[in-house]
C-alpha positions as CSV (number, residue, x, y, z in Angstrom):
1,X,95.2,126.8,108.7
2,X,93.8,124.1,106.4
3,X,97.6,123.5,105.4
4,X,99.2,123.5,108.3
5,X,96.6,120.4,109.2
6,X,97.2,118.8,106.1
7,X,101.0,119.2,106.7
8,X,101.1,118.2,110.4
9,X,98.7,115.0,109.3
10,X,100.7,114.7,106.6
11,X,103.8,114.0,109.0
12,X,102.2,111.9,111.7
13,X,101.3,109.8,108.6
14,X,104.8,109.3,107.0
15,X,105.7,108.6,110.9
16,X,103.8,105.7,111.1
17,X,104.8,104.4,107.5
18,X,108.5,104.7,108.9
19,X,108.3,103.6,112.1
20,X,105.8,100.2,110.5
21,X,108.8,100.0,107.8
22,X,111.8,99.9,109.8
23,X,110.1,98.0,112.9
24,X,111.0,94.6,113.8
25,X,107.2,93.8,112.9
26,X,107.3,91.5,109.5
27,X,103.4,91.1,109.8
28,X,102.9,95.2,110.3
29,X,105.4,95.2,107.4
30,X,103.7,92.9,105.2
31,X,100.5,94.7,105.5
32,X,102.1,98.1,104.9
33,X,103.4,96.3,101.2
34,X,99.8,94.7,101.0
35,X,98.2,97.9,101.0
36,X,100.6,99.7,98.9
37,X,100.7,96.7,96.1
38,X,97.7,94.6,96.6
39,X,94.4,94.8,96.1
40,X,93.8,98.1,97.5
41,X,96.5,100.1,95.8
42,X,94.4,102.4,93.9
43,X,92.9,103.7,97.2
44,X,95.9,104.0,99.4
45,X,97.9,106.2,96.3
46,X,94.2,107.9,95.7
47,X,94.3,108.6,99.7
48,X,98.0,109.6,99.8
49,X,97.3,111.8,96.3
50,X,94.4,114.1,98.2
51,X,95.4,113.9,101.6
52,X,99.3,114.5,101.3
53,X,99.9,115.7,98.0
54,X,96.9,118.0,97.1
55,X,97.7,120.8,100.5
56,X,100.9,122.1,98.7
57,X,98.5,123.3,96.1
58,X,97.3,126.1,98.9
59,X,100.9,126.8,98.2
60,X,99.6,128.8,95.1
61,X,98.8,132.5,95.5
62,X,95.8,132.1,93.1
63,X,94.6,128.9,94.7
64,X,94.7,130.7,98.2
65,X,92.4,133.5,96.8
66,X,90.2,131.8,94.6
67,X,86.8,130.3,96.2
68,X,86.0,128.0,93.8
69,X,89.5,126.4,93.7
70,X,89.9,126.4,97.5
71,X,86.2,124.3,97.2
72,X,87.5,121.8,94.9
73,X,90.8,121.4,97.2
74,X,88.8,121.1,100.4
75,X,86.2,118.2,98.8
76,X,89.3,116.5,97.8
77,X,91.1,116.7,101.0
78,X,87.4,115.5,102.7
79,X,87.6,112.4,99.9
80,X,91.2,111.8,101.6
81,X,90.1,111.9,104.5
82,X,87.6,109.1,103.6
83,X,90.0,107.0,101.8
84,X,92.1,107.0,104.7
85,X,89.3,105.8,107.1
86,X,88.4,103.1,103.7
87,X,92.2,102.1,104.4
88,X,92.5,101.9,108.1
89,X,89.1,99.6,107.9
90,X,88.8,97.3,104.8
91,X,92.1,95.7,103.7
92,X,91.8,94.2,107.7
93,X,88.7,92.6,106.7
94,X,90.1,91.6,103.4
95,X,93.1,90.1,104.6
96,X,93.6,89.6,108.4
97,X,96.5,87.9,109.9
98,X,95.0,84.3,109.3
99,X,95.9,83.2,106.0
100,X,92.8,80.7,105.1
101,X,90.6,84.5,105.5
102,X,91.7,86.2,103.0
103,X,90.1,86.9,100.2
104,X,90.7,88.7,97.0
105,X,88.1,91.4,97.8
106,X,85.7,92.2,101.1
107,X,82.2,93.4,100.7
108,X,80.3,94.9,103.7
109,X,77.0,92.9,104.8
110,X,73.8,94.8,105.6
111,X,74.7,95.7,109.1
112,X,77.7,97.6,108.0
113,X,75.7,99.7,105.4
114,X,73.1,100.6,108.1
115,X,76.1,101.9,110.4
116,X,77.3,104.0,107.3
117,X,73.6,105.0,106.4
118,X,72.9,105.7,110.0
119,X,76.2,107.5,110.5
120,X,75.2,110.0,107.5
121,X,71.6,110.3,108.9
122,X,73.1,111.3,112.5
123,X,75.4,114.0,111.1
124,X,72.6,115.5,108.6
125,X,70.1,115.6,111.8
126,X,72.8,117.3,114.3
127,X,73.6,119.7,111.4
128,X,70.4,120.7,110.7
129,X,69.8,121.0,114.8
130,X,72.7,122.7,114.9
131,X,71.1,125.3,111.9
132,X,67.7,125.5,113.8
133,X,69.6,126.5,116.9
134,X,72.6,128.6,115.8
135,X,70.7,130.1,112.1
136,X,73.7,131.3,109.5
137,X,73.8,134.5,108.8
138,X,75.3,135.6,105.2
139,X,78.8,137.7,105.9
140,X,77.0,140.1,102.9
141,X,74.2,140.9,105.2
142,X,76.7,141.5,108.2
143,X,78.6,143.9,106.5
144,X,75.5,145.9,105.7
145,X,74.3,146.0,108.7
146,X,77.5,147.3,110.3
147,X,77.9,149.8,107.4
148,X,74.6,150.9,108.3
149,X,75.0,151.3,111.8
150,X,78.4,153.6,111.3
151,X,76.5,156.2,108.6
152,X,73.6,156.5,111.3
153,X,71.2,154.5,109.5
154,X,69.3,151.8,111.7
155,X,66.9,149.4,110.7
156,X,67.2,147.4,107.2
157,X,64.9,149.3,105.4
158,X,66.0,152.6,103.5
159,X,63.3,153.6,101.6
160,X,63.3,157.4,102.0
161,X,59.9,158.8,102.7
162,X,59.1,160.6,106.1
163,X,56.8,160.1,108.6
């Protein structure tokens, strides 16, 4: 499922680079080149690396089977993810369609870090809600208890003993 995101993301992506490079747009055009070239380069490859590239390693029959390696693919799609968001956001600030604004770099100002910091501090509250409300349940202790419940057995205890 993960790759068939990835993929269809993956496309609406290389739609929009298409459409922005063969529009009649120059200024869409120039900031497609800007982002690619300029001062943000390293972070719109790094974004195109883990959020386009990186899927067709679930490609790999050991990849697909291994937990560990499906971890370490799934935080770098999630840092994608981010860079993309980092790309949609920034080089705008850095370089807007007024040329006496731009700068060689843009640095966020308090406010913005409190959004971020608040944004992180909203999703860690609704997920632990969310764990307070709906607990997790490890799949190990699931299985027991349903391989329990077919050989007779009830209740989690199976000490032995009569009474």
């Amino acid at each position: 499922m993960t790759f068939a995101i990835a993929m269809v993301w993956t496309y609406l992506d290389l739609i929009e680079y298409a459409t922005t490079w063969y529009g009649s747009d120059e200024v869409a055009k120039a900031d497609l080149v800007y982002r690619a070239t300029g001062d943000y380069a390293l972070q719109f490859w790094g974004m195109i690396f883990c959020a386009m590239v990186m899927p067709f390693t679930l490609l790999i029959r050991f990849v697909r089977h291994n937990y560990t390696t499906l971890l370490i693919i799934s935080l770098i799609l999630n840092v994608g993810m981010w860079l993309e968001r980092f790309q949609i956001i920034t080089p705008t600030f850095a370089k807007s369609h007024y040329p006496w604004t731009w700068t060689a770099g843009w640095w966020p100002s308090w406010v913005q870090w409190g959004i971020v910091a608040g944004s992180f501090g909203w999703f860690t509250m609704l997920f632990m809600l969310y764990c307070k409300i709906f607990p997790s349940v490890s799949m190990y202790e699931v299985k027991e208890m349903v391989q329990r419940t077919k050989h007779g057995r009830k209740g989690s205890c199976d000490a032995g003993g009569g009474s």
